[in-house]
C-alpha positions in Angstrom: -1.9 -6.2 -28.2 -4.9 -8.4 -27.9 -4.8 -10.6 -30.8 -1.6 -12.0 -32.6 -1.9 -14.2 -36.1 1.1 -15.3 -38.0 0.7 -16.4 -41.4 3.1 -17.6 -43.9 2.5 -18.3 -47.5 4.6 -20.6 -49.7 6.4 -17.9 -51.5 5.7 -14.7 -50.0 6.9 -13.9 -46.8 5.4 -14.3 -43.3 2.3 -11.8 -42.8 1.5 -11.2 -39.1 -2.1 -9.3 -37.9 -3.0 -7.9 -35.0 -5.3 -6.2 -33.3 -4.4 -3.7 -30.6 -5.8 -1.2 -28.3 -4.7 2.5 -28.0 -3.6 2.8 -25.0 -4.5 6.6 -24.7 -8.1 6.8 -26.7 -8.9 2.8 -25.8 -9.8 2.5 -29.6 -9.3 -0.5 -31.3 -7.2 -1.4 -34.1 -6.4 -3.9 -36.5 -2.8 -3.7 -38.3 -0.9 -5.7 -40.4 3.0 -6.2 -40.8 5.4 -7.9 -43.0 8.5 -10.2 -41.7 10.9 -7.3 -42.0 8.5 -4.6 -40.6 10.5 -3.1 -37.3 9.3 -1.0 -35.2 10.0 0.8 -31.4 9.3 -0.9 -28.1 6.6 1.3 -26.0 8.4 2.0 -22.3 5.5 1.2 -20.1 6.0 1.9 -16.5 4.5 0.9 -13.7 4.6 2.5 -10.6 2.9 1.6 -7.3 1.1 4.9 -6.0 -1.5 5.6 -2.8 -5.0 6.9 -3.6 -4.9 10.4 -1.6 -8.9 11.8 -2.5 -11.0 12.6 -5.0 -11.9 16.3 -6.4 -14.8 17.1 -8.4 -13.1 15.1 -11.7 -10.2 14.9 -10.3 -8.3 11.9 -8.9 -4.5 12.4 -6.2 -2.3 9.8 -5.9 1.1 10.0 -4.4 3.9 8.0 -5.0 5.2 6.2 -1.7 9.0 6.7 -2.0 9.3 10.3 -3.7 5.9 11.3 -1.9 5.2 13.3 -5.7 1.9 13.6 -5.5 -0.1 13.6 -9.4 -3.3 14.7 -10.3 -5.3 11.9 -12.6 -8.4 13.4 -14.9 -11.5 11.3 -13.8 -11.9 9.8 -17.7 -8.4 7.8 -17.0 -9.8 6.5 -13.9 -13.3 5.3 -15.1 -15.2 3.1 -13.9 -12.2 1.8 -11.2 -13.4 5.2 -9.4 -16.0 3.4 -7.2 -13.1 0.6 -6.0 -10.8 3.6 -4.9 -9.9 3.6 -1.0 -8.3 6.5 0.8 -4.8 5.5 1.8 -4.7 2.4 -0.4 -2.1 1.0 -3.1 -3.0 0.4 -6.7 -0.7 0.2 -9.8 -0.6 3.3 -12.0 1.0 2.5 -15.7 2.4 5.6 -17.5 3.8 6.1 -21.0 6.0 9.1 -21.1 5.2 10.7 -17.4 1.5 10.5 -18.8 -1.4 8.4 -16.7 -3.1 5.4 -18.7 -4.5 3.2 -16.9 -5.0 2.0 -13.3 -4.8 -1.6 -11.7 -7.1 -2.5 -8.9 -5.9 -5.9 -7.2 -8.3 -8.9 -8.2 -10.2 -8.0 -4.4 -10.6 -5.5 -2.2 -11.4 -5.4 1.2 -14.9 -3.0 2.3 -16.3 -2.0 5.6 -20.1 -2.3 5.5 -21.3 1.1 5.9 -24.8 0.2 6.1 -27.3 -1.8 5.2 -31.1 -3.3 5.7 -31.0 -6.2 8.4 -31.6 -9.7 7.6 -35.1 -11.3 7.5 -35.1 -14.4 9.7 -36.8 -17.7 7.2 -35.2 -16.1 4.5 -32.1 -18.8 4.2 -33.6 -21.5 2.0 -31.6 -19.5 -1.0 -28.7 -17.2 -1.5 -30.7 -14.6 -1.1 -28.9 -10.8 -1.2 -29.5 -7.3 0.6 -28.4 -4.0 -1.2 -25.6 -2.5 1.2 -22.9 0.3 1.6 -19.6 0.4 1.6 -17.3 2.9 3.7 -16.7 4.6 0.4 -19.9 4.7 -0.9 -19.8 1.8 -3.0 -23.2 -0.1 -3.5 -23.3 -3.8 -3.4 -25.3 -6.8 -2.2 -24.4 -9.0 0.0 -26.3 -12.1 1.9 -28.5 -11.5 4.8 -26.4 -12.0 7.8 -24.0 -9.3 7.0 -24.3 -6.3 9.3 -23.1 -2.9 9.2 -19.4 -2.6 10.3 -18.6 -6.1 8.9 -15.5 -6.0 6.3 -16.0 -7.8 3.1 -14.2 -9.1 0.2 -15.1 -7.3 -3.3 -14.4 -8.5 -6.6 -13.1 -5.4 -8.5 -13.5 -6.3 -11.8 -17.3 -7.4 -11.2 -18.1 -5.6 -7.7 -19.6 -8.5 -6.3 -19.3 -9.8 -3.0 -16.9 -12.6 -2.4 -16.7 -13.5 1.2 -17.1 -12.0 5.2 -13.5 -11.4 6.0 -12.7 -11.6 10.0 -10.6 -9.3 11.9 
C-alpha cells in the first residue's frame, strides 16, 4: 500500500482509497472500499538468505540455517543485481514460497578494484574519478581513493558515501 485516504460523508458510510502496488507485476493500482469491505491479510515473509553467484539470468541464494539453496529469475532481482556481493546477506520477501523482492541494507561496503590515480591541484572542489568495484560495479569516488581501498555505497543511489578503514 502506498497511499491510504479515509473519507466519510454525513450519511453514507466511510469510503477508503488506496493505491497499491502488485507485488508480483510492480503495477500500480488504485482501489476503492466501503466500511464493511473485508478482505484476507497477505503472509509476507521475510527471510534472511546469502547471495551464492550469478548465472547467465539467473541469481543463487541460500538460506543460512536450512542451507536450501533457491534459484531467483534475474527480472525479480533488477536493478539490486549490481549491489550483489558473493557471500553476503540480504533480505529476500516471499509470498507463497515465491521470490518478490529483495532488500539491500541502506550501505554496502566495496573494495576498489581499480581506478585512474588522482591528479595532484585538483582539490579546490569535490572533484570525482570513475572507479571499480570488486564486483564490477562502476562508481565515482574522490581523487585520493586508490585501488584496494574499501568504500561505503549507497544502494539505493550507488554513490559513494565515505573511505571506510580496516
Amino acid at each position: 500500500m502506498l497511499k491510504y485516504k479515509h473519507t466519510h460523508l454525513s450519511r453514507r458510510g466511510a469510503d477508503i482509497k488506496v493505491k497499491a502496488q502488485n507485488l508480483k507485476t510492480n503495477s500500480l493500482v488504485n482501489l476503492n472500499f466501503g466500511s464493511n469491505d473485508r478482505f484476507e491479510e497477505a503472509r509476507i515473509e521475510k527471510r534472511e538468505m546469502q547471495f551464492l553467484y550469478q548465472q547467465e539470468a539467473s541469481f543463487y541464494f541460500m538460506d543460512g540455517r536450512t542451507f536450501n539453496q533457491i534459484e531467483i529469475p534475474g527480472k525479480i532481482v533488477g536493478s539490486t543485481a549490481q549491489f550483489l556481493k558473493e557471500g553476503e546477506p540480504v533480505e529476500i520477501l516471499f509470498w507463497q514460497d515465491q521470490p518478490l523482492e529483495i532488500n539491500l541494507p541502506a550501505a554496502i561496503i566495496f573494495k576498489i578494484k581499480s581506478c585512474d590515480p588522482g591528479v595532484k591541484g585538483n582539490s579546490a572542489a569535490n572533484i570525482y574519478k570513475p572507479a571499480m568495484a570488486e564486483n564490477g560495479l562502476k562508481l565515482k569516488v574522490p581523487l585520493f581513493i586508490k585501488p584496494g581501498d574499501r568504500v561505503k555505497v549507497d544502494s539505493r543511489s550507488g554513490e559513494y558515501l565515505e573511505r571506510v578503514n580496516n
